[in-house]
N, CA, C and O atoms as a MOPAC input file, in Angstrom:
PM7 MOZYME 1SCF
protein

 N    131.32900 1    69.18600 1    85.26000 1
 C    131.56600 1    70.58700 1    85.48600 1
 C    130.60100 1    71.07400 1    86.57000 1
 O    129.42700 1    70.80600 1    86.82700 1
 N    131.43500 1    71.81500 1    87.06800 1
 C    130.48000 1    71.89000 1    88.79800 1
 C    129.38300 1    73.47500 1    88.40900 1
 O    129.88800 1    74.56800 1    88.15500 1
 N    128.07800 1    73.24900 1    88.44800 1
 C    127.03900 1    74.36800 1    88.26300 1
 C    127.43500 1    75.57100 1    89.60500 1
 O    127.63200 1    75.53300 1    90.82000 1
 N    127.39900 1    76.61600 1    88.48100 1
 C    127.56700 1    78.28500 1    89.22000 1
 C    126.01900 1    78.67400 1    90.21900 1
 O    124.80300 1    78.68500 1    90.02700 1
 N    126.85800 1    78.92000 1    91.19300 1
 C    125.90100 1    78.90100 1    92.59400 1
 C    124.68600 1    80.18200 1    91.94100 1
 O    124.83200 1    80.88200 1    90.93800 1
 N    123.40800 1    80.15300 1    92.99500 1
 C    122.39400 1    80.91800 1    92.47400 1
 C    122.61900 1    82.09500 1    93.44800 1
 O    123.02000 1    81.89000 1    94.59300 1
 N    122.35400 1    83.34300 1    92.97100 1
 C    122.49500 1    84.61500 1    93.90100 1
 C    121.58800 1    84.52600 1    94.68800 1
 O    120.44000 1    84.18300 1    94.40800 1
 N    122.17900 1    84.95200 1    96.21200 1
 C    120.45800 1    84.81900 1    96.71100 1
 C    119.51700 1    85.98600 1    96.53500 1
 O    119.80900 1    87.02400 1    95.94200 1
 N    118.08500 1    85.65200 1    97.24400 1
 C    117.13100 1    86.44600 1    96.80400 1
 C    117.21700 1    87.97300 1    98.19300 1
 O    117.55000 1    87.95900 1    99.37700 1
 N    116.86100 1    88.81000 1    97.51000 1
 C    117.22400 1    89.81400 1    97.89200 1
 C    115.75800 1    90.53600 1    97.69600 1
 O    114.98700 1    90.66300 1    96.74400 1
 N    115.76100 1    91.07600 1    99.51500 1
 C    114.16100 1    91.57900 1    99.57800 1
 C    114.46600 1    92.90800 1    98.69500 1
 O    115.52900 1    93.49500 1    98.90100 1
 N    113.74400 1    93.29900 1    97.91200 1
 C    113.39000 1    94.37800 1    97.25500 1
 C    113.02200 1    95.95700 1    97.55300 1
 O    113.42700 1    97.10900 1    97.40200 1
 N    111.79100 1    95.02900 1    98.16900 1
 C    110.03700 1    96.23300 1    98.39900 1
 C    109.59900 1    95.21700 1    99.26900 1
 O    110.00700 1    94.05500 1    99.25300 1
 N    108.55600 1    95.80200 1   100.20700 1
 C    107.77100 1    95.98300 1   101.15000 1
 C    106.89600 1    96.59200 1   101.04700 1
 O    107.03100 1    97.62700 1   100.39500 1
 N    105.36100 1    96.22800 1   101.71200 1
 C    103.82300 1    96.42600 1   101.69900 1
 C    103.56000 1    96.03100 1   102.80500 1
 O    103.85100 1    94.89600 1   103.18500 1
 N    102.85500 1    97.05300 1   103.64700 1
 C    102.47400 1    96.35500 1   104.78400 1
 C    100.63300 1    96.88000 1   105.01000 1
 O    100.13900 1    97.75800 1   104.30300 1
 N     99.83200 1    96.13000 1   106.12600 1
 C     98.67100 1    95.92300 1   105.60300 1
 C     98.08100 1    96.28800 1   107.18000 1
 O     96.92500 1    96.60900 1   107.45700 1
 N     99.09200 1    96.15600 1   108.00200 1
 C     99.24600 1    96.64400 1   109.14400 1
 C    100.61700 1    96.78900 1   109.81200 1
 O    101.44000 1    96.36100 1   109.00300 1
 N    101.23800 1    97.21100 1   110.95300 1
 C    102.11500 1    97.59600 1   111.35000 1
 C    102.87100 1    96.24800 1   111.62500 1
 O    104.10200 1    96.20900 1   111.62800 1
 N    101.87900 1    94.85100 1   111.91900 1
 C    102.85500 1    93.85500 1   112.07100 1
 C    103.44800 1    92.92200 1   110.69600 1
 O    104.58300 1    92.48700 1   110.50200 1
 N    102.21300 1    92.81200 1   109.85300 1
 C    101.64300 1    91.98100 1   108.87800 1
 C    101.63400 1    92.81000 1   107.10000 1
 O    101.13700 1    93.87900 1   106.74400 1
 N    102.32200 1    91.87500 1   106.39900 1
 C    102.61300 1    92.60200 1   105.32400 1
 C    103.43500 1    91.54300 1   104.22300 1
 O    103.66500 1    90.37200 1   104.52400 1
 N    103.73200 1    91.99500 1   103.24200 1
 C    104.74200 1    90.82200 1   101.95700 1
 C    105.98400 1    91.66700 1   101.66300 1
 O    106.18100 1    92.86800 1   101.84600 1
 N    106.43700 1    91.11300 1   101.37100 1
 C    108.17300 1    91.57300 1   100.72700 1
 C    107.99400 1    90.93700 1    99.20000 1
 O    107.22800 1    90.15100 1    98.64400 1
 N    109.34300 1    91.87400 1    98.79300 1
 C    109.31000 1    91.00200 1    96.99500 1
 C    110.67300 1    90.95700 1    96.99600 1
 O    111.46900 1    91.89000 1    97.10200 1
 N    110.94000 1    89.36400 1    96.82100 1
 C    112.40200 1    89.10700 1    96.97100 1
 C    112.80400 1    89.42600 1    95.28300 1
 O    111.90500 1    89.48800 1    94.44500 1
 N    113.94700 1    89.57300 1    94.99500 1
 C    114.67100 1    89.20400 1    93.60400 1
 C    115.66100 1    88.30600 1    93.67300 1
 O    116.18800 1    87.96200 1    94.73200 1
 N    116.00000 1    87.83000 1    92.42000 1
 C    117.44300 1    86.75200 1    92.57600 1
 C    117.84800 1    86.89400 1    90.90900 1
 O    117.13900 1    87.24200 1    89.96500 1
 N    118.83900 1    86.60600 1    90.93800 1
 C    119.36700 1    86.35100 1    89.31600 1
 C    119.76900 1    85.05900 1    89.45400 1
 O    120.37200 1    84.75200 1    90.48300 1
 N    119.47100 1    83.93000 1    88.30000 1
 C    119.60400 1    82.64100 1    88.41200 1
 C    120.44800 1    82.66100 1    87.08700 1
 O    119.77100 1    82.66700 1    86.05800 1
 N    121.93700 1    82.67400 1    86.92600 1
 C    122.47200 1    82.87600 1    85.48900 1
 C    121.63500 1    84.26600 1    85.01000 1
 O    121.52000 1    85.30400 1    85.66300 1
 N    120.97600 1    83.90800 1    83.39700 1
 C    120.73500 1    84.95100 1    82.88800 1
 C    119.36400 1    85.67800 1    82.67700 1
 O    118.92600 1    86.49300 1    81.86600 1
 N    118.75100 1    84.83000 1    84.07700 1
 C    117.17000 1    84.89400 1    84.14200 1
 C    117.35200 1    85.23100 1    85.70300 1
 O    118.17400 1    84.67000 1    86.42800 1
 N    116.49000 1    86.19600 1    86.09100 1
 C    116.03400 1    86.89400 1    86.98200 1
 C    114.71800 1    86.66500 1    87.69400 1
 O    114.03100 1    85.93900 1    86.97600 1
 N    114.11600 1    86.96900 1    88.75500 1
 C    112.89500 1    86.32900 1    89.44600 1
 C    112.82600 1    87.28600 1    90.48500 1
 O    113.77500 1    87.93400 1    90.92900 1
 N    111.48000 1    87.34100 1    90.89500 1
 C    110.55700 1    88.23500 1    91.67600 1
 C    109.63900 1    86.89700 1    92.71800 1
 O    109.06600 1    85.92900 1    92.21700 1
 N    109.68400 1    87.06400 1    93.55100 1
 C    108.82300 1    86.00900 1    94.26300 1
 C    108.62200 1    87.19900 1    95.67900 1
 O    109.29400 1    88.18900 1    95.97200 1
 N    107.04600 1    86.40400 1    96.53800 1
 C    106.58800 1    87.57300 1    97.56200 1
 C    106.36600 1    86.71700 1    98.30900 1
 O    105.59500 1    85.79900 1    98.02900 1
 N    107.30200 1    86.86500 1    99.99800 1
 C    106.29600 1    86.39000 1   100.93700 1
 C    106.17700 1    87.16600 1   101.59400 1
 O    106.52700 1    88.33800 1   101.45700 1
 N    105.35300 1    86.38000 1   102.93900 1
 C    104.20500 1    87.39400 1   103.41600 1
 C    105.06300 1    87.42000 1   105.41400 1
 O    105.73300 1    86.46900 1   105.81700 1
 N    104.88500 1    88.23400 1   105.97400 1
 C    105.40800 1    88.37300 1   107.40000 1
 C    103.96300 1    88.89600 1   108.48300 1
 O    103.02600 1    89.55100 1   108.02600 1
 N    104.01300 1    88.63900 1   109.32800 1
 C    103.70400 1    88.56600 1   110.44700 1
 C    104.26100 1    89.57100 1   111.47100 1
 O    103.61100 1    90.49600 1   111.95900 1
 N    105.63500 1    89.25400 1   111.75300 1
 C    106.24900 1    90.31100 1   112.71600 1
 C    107.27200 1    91.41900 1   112.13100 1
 O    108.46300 1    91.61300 1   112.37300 1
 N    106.50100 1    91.97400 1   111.40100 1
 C    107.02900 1    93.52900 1   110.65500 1
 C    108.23100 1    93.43900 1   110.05000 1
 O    109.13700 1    94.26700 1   110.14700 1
 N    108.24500 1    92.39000 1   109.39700 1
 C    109.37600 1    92.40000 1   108.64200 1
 C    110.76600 1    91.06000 1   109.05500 1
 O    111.43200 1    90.48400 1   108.19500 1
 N    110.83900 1    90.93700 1   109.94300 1
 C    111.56200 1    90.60200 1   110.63200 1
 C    111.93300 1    88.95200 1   109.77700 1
 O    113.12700 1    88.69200 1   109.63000 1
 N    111.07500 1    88.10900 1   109.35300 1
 C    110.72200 1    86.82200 1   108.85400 1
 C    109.54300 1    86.88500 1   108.00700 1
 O    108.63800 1    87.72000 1   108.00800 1
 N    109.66000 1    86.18500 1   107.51600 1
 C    109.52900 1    86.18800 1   106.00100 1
 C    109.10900 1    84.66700 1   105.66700 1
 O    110.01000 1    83.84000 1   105.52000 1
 N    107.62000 1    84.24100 1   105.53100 1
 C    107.10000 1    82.51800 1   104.35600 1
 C    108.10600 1    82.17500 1   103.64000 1
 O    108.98400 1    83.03600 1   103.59200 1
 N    108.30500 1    81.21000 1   103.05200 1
 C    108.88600 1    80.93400 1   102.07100 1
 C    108.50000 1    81.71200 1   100.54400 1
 O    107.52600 1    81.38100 1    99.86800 1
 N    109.50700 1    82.84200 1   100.14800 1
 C    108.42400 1    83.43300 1    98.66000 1
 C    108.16300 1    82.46700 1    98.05400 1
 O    108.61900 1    81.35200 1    98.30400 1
 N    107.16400 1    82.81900 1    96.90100 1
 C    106.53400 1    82.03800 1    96.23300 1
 C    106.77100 1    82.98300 1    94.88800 1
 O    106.56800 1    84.17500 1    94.65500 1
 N    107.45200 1    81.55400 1    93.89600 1
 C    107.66000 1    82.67900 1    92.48400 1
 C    106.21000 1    83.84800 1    91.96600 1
 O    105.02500 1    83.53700 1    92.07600 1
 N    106.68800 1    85.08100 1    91.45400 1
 C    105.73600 1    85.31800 1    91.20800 1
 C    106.32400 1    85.48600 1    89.44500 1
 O    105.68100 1    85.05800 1    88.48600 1
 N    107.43600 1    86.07900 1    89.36400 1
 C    107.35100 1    85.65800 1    87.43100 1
 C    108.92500 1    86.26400 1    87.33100 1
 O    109.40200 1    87.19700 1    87.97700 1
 N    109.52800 1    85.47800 1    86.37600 1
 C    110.47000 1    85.66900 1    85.93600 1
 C    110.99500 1    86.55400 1    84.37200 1
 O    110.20400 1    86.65700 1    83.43400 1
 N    112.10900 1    87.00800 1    84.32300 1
 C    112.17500 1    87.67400 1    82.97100 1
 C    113.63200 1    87.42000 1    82.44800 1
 O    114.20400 1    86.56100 1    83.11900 1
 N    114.42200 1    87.96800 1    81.36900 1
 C    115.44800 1    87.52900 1    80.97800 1
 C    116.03900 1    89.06400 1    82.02400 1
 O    115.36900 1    90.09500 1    82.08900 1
 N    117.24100 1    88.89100 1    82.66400 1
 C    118.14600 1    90.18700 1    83.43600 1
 C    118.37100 1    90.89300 1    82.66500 1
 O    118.41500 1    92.04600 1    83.09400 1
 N    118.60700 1    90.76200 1    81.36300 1
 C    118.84500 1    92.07200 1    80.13100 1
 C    117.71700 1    93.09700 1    80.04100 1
 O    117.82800 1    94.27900 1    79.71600 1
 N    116.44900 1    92.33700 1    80.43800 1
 C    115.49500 1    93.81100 1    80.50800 1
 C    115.35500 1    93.98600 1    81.82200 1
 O    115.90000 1    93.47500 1    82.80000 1
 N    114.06500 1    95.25200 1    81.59500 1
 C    113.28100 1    96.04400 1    82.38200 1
 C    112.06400 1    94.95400 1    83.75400 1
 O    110.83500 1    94.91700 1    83.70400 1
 N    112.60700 1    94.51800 1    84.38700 1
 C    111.31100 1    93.71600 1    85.39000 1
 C    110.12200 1    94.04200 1    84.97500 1
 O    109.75900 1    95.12500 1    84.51800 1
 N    109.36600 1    92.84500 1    85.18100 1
 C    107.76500 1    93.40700 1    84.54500 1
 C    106.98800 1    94.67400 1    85.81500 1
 O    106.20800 1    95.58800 1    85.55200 1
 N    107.40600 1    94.38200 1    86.80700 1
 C    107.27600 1    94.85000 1    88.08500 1
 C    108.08900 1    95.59000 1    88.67400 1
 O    109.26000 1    95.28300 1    88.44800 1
 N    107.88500 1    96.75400 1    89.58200 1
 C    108.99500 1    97.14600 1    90.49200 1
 C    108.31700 1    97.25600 1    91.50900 1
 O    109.18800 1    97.21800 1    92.37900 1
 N    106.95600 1    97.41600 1    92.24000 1
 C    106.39400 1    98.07300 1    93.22400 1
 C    105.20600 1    96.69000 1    93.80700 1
 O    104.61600 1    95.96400 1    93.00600 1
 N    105.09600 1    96.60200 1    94.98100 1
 C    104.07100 1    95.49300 1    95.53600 1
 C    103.43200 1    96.33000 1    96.29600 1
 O    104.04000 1    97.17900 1    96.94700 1
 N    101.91800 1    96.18900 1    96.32300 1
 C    100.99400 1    96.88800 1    97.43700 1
 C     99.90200 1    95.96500 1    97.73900 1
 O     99.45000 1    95.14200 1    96.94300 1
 N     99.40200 1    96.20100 1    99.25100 1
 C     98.26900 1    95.10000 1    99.48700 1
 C     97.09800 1    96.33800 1   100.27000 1
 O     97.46000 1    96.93900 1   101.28100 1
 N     96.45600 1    96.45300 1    99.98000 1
 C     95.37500 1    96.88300 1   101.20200 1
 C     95.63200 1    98.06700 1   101.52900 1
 O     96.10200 1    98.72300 1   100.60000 1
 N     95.49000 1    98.70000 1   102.65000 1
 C     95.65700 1    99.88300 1   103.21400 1
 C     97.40600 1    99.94800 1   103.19500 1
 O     98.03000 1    98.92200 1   103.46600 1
 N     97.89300 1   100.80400 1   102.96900 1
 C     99.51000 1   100.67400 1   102.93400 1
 C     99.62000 1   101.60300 1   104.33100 1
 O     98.85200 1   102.46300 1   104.76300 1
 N    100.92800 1   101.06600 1   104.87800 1
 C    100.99400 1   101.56800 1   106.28400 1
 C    102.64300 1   101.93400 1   105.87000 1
 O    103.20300 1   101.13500 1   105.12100 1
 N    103.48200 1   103.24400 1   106.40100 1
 C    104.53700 1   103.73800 1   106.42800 1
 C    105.32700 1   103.85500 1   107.24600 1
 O    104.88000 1   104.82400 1   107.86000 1
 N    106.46400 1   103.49100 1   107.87200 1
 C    107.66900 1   103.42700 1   108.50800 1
 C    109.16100 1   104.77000 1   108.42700 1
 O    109.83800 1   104.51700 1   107.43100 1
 N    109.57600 1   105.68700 1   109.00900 1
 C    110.56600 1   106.15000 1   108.80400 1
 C    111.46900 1   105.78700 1   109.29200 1
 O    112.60700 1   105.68200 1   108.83500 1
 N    110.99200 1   105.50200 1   110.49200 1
 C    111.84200 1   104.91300 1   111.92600 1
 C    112.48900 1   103.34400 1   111.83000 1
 O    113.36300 1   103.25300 1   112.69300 1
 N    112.40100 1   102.55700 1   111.35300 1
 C    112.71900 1   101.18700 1   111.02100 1
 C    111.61900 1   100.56800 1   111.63300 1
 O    111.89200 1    99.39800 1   111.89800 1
 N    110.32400 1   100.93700 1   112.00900 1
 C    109.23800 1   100.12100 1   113.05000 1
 C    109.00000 1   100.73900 1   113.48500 1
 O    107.85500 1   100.98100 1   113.10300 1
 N    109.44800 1   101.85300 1   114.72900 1
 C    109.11700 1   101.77500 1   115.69300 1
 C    107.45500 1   102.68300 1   115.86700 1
 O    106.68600 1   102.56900 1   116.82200 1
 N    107.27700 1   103.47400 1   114.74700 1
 C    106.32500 1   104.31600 1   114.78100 1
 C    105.57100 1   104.17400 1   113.06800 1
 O    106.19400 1   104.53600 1   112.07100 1
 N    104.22600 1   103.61600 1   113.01100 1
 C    104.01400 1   103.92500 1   111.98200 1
 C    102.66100 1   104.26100 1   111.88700 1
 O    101.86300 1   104.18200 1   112.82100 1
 N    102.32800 1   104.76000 1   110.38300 1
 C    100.70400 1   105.71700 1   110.09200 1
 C    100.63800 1   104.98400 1   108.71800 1
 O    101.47500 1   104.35900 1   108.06700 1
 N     99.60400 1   105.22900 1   108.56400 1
 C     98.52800 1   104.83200 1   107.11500 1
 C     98.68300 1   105.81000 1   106.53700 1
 O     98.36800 1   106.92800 1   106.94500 1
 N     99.41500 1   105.43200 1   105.03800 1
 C     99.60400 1   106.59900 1   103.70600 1
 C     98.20000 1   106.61100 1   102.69900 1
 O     97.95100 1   107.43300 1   101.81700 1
 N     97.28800 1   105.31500 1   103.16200 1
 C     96.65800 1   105.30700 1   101.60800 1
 C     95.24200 1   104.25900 1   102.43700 1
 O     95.18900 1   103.04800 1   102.22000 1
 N     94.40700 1   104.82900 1   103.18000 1
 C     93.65000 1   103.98400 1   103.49600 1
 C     92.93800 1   102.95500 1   102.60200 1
 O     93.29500 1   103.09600 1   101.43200 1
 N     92.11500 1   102.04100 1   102.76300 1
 C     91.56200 1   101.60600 1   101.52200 1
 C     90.68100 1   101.79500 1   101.90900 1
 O     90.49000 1   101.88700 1   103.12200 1
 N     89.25900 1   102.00700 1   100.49300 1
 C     87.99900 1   102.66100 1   100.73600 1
 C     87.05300 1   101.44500 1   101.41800 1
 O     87.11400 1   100.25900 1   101.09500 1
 N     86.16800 1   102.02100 1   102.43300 1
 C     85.67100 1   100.78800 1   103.01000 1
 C     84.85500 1   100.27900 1   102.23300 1
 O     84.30400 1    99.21800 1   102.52500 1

């Protein structure tokens, strides 16, 4: 019996740490288990590390997680082209 394909992972959320450099949090549903994994980018989004699991749960609940932040969080309205610091971090 031929195994049911895996959904792919689907960026979530975004954190960025500067305007180029930052992580994403992918999701996926694998059957009846669900997954969160984060990689990290370089050119603002654009590409993406390979994620790396970060934890799984059964899809019937609540994610342990919904939100990723790293460092100084930096904000986008524009898709890129212009961005500012929402939340400096304390030096």
């Amino acid at each position: 019996m031929p195994q049911a394909a895996h959904a792919p992972a689907q960026l979530a959320t975004m954190s960025f740490t500067s305007p180029g450099r930052g992580y994403g949090r992918f999701t996926a549903q694998h059957g009846g288990r669900c997954t969160a994994a984060v990689g990290a980018t370089t050119d603002g989004g654009r590409r993406f590390t390979r994620p790396a699991l970060v934890t799984s749960w059964p899809c019937a609940r609540t994610a342990p997680a919904a939100a990723l932040t790293a460092g100084d969080l930096w904000h986008t309205s524009d898709g890129g082209a212009h961005w500012q610091v929402v939340y400096p971090q304390a030096p």
